[in-house]
C-alpha positions as CSV (number, residue, x, y, z in Angstrom):
1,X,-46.1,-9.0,-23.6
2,X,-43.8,-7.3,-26.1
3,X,-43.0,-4.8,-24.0
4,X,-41.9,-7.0,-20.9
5,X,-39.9,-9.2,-23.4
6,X,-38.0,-5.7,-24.4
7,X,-37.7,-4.8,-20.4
8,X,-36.1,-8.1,-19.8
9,X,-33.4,-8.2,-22.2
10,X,-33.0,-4.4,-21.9
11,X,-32.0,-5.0,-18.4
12,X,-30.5,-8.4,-18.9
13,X,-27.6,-6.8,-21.5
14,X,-27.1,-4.1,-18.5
15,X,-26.2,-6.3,-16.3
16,X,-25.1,-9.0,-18.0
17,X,-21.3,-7.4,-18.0
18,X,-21.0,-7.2,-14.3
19,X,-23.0,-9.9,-13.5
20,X,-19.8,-12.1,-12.3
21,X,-18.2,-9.5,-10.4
22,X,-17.6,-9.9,-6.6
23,X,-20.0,-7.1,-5.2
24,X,-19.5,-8.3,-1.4
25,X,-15.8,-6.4,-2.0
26,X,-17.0,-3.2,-4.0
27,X,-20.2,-2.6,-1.3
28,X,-17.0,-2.9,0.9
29,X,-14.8,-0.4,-1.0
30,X,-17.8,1.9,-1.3
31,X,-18.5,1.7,2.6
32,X,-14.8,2.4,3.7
33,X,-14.9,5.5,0.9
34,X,-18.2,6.6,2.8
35,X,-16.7,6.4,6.6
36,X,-13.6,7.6,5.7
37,X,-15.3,11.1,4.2
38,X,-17.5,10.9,7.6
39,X,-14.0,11.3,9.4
40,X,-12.6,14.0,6.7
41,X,-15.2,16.2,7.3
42,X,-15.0,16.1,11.4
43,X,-11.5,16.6,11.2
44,X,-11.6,19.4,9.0
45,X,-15.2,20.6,9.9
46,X,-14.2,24.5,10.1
47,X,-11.8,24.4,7.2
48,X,-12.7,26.7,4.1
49,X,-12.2,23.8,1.6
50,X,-14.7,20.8,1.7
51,X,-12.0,17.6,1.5
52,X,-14.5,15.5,2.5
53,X,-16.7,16.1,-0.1
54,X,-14.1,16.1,-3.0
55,X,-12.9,12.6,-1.1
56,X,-16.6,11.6,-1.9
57,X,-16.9,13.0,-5.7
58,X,-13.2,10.9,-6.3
59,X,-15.0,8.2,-4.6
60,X,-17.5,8.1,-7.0
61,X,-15.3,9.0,-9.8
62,X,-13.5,5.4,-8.7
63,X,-16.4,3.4,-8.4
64,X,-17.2,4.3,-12.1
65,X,-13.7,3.5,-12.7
66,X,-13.4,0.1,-11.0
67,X,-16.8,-0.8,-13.2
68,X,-15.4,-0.2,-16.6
69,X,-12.5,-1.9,-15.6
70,X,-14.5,-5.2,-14.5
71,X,-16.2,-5.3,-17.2
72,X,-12.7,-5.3,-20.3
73,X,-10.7,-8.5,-20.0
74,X,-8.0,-8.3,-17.8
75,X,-5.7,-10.4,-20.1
76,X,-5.8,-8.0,-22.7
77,X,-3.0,-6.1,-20.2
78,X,-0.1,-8.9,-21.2
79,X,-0.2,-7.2,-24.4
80,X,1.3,-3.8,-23.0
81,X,2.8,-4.7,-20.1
82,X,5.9,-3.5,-21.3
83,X,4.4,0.0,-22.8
84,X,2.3,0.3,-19.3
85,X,5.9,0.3,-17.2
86,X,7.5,2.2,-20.1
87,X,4.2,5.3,-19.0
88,X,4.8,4.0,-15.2
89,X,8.6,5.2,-14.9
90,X,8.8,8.1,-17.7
91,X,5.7,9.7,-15.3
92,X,7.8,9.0,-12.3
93,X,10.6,10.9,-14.2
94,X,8.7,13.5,-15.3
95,X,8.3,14.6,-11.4
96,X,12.1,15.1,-11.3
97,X,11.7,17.8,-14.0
98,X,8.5,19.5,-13.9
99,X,7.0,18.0,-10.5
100,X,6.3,20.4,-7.2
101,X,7.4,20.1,-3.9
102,X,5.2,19.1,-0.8
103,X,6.1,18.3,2.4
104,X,9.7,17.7,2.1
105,X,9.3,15.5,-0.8
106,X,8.8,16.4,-4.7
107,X,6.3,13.5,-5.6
108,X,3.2,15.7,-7.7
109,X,2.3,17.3,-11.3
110,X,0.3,20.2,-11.1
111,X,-2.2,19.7,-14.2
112,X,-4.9,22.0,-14.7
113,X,-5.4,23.2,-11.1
114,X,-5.4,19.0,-10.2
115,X,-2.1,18.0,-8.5
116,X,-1.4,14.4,-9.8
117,X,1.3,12.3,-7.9
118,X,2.6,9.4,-10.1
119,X,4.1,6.9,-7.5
120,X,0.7,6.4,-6.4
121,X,-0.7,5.5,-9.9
122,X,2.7,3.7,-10.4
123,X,1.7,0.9,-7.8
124,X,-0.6,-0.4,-9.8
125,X,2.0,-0.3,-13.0
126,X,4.3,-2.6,-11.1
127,X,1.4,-4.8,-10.4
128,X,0.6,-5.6,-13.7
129,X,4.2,-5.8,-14.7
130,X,5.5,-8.3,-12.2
131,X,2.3,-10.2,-12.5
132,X,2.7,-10.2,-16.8
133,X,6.7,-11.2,-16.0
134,X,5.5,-13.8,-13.3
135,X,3.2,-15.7,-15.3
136,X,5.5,-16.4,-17.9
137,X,8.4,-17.8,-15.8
138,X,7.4,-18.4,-11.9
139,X,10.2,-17.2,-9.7
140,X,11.4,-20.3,-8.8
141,X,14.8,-19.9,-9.6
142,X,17.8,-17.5,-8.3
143,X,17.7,-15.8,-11.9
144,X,13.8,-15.4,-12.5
145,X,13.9,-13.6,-8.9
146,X,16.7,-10.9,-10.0
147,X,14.6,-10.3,-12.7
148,X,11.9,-9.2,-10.8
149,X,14.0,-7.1,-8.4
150,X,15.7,-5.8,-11.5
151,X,12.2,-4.6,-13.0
152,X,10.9,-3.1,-9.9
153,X,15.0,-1.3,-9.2
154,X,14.0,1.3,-11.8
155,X,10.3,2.9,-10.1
156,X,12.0,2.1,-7.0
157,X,15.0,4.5,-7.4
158,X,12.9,7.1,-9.3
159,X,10.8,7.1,-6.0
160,X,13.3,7.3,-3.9
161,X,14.8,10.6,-5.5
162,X,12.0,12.5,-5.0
163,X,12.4,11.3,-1.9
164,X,9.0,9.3,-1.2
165,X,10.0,6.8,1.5
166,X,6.7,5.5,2.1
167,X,6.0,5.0,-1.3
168,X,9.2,2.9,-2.2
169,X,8.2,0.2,1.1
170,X,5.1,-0.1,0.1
171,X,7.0,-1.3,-3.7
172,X,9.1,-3.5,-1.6
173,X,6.1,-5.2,0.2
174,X,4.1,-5.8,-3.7
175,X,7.6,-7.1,-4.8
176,X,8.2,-9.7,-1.9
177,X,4.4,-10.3,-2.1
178,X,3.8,-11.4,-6.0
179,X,7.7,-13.1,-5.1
180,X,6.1,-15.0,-2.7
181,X,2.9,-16.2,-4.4
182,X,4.8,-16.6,-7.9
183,X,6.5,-19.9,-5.8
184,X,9.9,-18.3,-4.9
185,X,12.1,-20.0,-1.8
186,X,10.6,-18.1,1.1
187,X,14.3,-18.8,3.1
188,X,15.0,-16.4,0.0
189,X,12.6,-13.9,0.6
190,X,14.2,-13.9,4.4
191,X,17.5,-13.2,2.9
192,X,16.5,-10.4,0.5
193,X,15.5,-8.5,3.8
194,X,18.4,-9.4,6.0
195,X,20.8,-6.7,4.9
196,X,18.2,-4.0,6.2
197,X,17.2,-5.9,9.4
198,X,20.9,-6.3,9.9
199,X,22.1,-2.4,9.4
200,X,19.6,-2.2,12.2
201,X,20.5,-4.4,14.8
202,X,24.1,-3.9,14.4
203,X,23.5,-0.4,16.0
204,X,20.7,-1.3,18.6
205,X,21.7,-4.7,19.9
206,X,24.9,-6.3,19.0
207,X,24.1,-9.7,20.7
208,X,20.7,-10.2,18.4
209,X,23.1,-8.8,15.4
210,X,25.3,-12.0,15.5
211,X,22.4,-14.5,16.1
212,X,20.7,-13.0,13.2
213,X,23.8,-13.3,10.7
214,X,24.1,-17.1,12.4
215,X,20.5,-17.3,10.9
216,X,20.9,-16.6,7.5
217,X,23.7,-18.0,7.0
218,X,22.1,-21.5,8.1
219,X,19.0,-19.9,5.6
220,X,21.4,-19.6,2.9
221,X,23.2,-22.6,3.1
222,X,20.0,-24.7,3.0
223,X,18.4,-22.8,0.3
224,X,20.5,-21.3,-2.1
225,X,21.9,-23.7,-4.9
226,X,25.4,-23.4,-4.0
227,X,25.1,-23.3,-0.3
228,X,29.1,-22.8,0.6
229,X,28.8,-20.1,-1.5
230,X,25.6,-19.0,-0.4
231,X,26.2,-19.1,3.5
232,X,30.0,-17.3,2.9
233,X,27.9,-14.9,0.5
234,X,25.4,-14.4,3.5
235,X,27.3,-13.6,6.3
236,X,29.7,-11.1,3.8
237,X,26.5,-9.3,3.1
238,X,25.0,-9.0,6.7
239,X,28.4,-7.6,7.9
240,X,28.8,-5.2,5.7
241,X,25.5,-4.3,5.9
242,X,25.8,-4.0,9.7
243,X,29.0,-1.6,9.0
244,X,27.0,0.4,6.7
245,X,24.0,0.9,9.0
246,X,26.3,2.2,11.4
247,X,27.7,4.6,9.0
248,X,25.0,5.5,7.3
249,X,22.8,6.8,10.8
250,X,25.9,9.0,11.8
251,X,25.3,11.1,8.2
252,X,21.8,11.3,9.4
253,X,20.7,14.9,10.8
254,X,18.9,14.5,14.3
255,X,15.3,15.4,12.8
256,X,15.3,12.4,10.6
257,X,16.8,10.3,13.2
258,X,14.0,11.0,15.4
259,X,11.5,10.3,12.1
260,X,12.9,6.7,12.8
261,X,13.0,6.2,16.4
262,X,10.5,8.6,18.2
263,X,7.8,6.4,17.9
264,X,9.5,4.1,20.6
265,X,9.4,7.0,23.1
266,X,7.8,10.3,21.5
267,X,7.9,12.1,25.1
268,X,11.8,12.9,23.9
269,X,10.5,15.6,22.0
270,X,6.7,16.3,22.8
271,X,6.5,19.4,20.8
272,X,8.6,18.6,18.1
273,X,9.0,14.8,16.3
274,X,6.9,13.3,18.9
275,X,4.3,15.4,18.6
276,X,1.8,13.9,16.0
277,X,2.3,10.6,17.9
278,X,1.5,11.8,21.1
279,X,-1.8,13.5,20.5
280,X,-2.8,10.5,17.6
281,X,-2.6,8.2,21.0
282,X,-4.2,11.1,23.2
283,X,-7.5,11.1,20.9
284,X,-7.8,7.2,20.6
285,X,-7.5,6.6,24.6
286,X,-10.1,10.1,24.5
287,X,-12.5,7.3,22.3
288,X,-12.9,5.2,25.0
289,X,-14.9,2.1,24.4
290,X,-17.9,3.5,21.9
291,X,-16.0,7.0,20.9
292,X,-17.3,10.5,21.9
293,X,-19.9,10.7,18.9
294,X,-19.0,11.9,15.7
295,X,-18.0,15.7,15.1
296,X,-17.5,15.4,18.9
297,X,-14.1,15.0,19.6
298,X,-11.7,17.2,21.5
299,X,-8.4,16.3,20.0
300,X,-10.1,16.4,16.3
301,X,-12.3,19.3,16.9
302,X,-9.4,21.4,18.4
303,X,-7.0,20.4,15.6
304,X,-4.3,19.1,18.2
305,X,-3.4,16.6,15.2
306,X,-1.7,18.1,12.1
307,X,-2.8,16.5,8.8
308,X,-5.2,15.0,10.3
309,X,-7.4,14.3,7.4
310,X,-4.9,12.3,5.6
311,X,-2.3,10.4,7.2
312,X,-3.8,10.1,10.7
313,X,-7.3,9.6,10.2
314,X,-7.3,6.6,11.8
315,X,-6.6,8.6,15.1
316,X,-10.1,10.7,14.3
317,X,-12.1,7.4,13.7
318,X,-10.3,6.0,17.1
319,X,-11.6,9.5,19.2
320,X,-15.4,9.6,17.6
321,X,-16.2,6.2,17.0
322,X,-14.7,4.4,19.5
323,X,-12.9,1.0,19.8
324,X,-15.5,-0.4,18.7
325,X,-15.3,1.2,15.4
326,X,-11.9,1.1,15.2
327,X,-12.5,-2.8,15.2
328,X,-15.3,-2.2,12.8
329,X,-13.0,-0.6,10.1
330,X,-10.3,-3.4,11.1
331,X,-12.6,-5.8,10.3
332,X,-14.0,-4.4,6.8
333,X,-10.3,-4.2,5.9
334,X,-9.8,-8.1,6.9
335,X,-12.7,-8.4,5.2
336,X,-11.5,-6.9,1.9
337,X,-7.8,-8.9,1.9
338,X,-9.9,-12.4,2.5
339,X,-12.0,-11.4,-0.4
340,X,-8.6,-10.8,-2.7
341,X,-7.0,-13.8,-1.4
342,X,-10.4,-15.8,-2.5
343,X,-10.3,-14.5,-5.9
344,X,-6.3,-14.9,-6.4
345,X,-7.6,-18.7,-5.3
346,X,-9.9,-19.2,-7.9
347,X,-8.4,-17.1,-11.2
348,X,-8.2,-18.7,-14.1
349,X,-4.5,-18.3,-14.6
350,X,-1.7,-17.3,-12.8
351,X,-1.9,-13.6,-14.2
352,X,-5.1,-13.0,-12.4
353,X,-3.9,-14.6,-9.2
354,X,-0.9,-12.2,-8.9
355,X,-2.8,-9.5,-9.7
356,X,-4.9,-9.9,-6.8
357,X,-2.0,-10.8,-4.9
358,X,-0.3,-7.6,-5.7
359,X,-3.1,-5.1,-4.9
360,X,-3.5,-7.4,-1.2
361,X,0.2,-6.8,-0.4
362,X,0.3,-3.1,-1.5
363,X,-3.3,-2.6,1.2
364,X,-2.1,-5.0,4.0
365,X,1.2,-3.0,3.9
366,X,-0.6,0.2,4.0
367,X,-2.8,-1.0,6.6
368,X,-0.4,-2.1,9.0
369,X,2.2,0.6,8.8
370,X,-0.9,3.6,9.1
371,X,-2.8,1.6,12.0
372,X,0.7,1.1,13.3
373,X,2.2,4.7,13.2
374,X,-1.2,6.3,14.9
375,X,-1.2,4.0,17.6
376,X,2.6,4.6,18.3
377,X,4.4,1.2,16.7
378,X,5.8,2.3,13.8
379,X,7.3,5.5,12.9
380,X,5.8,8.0,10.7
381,X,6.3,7.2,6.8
382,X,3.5,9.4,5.2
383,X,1.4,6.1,4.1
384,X,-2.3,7.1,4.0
385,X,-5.0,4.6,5.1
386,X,-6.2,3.2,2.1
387,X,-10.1,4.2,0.7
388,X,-10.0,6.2,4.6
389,X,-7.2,8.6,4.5
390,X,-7.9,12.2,2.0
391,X,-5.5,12.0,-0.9
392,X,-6.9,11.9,-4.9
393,X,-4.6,10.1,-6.7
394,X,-4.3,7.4,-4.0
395,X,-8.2,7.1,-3.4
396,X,-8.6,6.7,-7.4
397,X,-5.3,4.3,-7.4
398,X,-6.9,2.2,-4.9
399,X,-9.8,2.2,-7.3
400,X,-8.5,0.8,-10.3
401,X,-6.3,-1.7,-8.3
402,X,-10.1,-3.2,-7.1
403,X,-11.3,-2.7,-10.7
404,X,-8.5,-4.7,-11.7
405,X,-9.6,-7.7,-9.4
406,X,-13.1,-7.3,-10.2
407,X,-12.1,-8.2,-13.8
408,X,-10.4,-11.7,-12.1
409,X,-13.3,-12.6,-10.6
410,X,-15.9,-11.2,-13.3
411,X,-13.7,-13.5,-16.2
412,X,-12.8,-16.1,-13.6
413,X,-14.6,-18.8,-16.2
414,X,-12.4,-20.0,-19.0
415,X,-14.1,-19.5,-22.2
416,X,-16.4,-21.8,-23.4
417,X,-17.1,-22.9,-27.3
């Protein structure tokens, strides 16, 4: 009898620390960390170095992660806020100094053999910043939101000069995101993004350029406090921003112009920019309906796909497992955003509900622009698939961004005396 008693609470106080977390979206973390080193390991299944298995052991590495996260209170972090986005941006610009160069773009710190990239960890930095400045005054006027964009200008350039393109959108999408959730004018969220939908339109489509600026200036005059202002301010911007889009694609060279555009018709240059997207689409329509089996495919086997194992795995999952599981892993990742946007619902405060907010926006973002670029409709940014695509520091960032929601949901009860 003693000795049950002892059993009980022995396993009651192991528990009892994760016993409110939402395990529905860590056995759905877990699962997408599984397939995606299923898909690492076909597409790199006669390559000397086992990525898929060090995807798994990071894997597991997170999952311990995201549990000792869960289980400390998650408003201990409005304490150092401020020192964790003083770490976030001196790491960023430590890459400028002592940081190596990959790919065109000088975004890692070799430590120890391990090469760390700190714009990935830095995601999650902002997150907890914006959600800490958020909570104390909501962005519901013009000066709380500059605020915000003022906070996230200083990752954002120190990105940018590495250069990391990918990395910097996916900081604009957690920025107009927590914006959005933290009550800000969404007819000012539309204006935010006008001057970049405007440098583009100007040069493709002059017609749609002038309806647009008609737009927001109608946007801006019935939003913005001082709408003459506002609308005259508006249309100022979205000119000049048209004027500057044009200028600004002449001083581009013709390889990173086709980085941009060569996802509308790749077969301009099929051995060149065009390349990757052509043979991603070649080994998705090559999965038919059910795939060709797994380890099976042509295009993966053959290594028609450069990189294959991180940025386009999505193409390897669309070859072996079909459409079918391409809908499969579609719907786990719906899955995993209704699950965030269910626990940003039911926080206890509004610090926990833009946390969860944040780490949705950063994997939507992800999400879309990866599925999109494989499948040929958007152009190639370097954004890996999120828990899918083989990259360390993004797998573990991922990690702690869910441990950091688990903690939301595991504290979602106020405190009781």
């Amino acid at each position: 009898m003693i000795q049950r008693t002892f059993f009980r609470f022995s396993w009651k106080s192991l528990v009892e620390p994760w016993q409110e977390i939402d395990w529905t979206l860590l056995a759905l973390v877990v699962s997408m960390t599984l397939i995606g080193g299923l898909a690492i390991r076909s597409a790199e299944i006669d390559q000397v170095v086992p990525y898929w298995w060090q995807h798994w052991m990071m894997g597991g590495l997170g999952v311990a992660m995201a549990l000792m996260i869960a289980r400390w209170r998650y408003e201990s972090l409005l304490k150092w806020y401020w020192v964790i986005y003083i770490l976030t941006n001196l790491s960023l610009l430590s890459v400028i100094f002592i940081g190596t160069t990959a790919n065109g773009a000088q975004s890692w710190i070799s430590l120890g053999g391990f090469n760390l990239q700190p714009s990935e960890f830095a995601k999650v930095g902002v997150i907890i910043t914006l959600a800490s400045i958020l909570q104390e005054r909501t962005a519901t006027t013009i000066a709380a939101v500059i605020r915000v964009l003022l906070v996230t200008a200083v990752p954002w350039c120190l990105i940018m000069l590495q250069p990391d393109l990918g990395t910097s959108l996916v900081f604009g999408a957690i920025t107009l995101g927590m914006l959005y959730w933290g009550n800000a004018n969404p007819g000012w969220l539309i204006l935010l993004i006008s001057p970049i939908v405007s440098a583009i339109l100007f040069s493709v489509y002059l017609p749609a350029w002038f309806a647009w600026v008609a737009l927001m200036v109608l946007i801006a005059w019935r939003t913005l406090p001082w709408a003459l202002y506002g609308a005259i301010a508006a249309a100022v911007v979205n000119s000049v921003s048209g004027g500057l889009g044009r200028v600004a694609w002449g001083l581009l060279k013709d390889y990173q112009k086709d980085r941009l555009i060569l996802f509308l018709d790749p077969n301009r240059d099929p051995l060149g920019g065009g390349y990757h997207l052509i043979q991603s689409s070649i080994a998705i329509g090559n999965g038919g309906l059910w795939g060709r089996g797994l380890n099976q495919g042509t295009q993966t086997q053959l290594n028609f796909i450069p990189e294959q194992h991180t940025d386009f795995i999505f193409s390897a999952i669309g070859e072996e497992l079909g459409f079918v599981g391409c809908l499969i892993v579609l719907f786990m990742f719906w899955l995993i955003c209704l699950r965030l946007v269910i626990i940003a619902q039911n926080a206890k405060d509004n610090f926990g509900s833009l946390l969860a907010i944040g780490v949705l926006s950063m994997i939507v973002f992800q999400v879309l622009i990866n599925v999109g670029m494989t499948i040929g409709l958007a152009p190639i940014t370097g954004i890996p698939l999120p828990w899918l695509s083989y990259g360390r520091s993004a797998l573990l960032t991922n990690f702690i961004a869910i441990g950091l929601v688990e903690s939301v949901h595991n504290y979602r009860q106020r405190l009781k005396f």
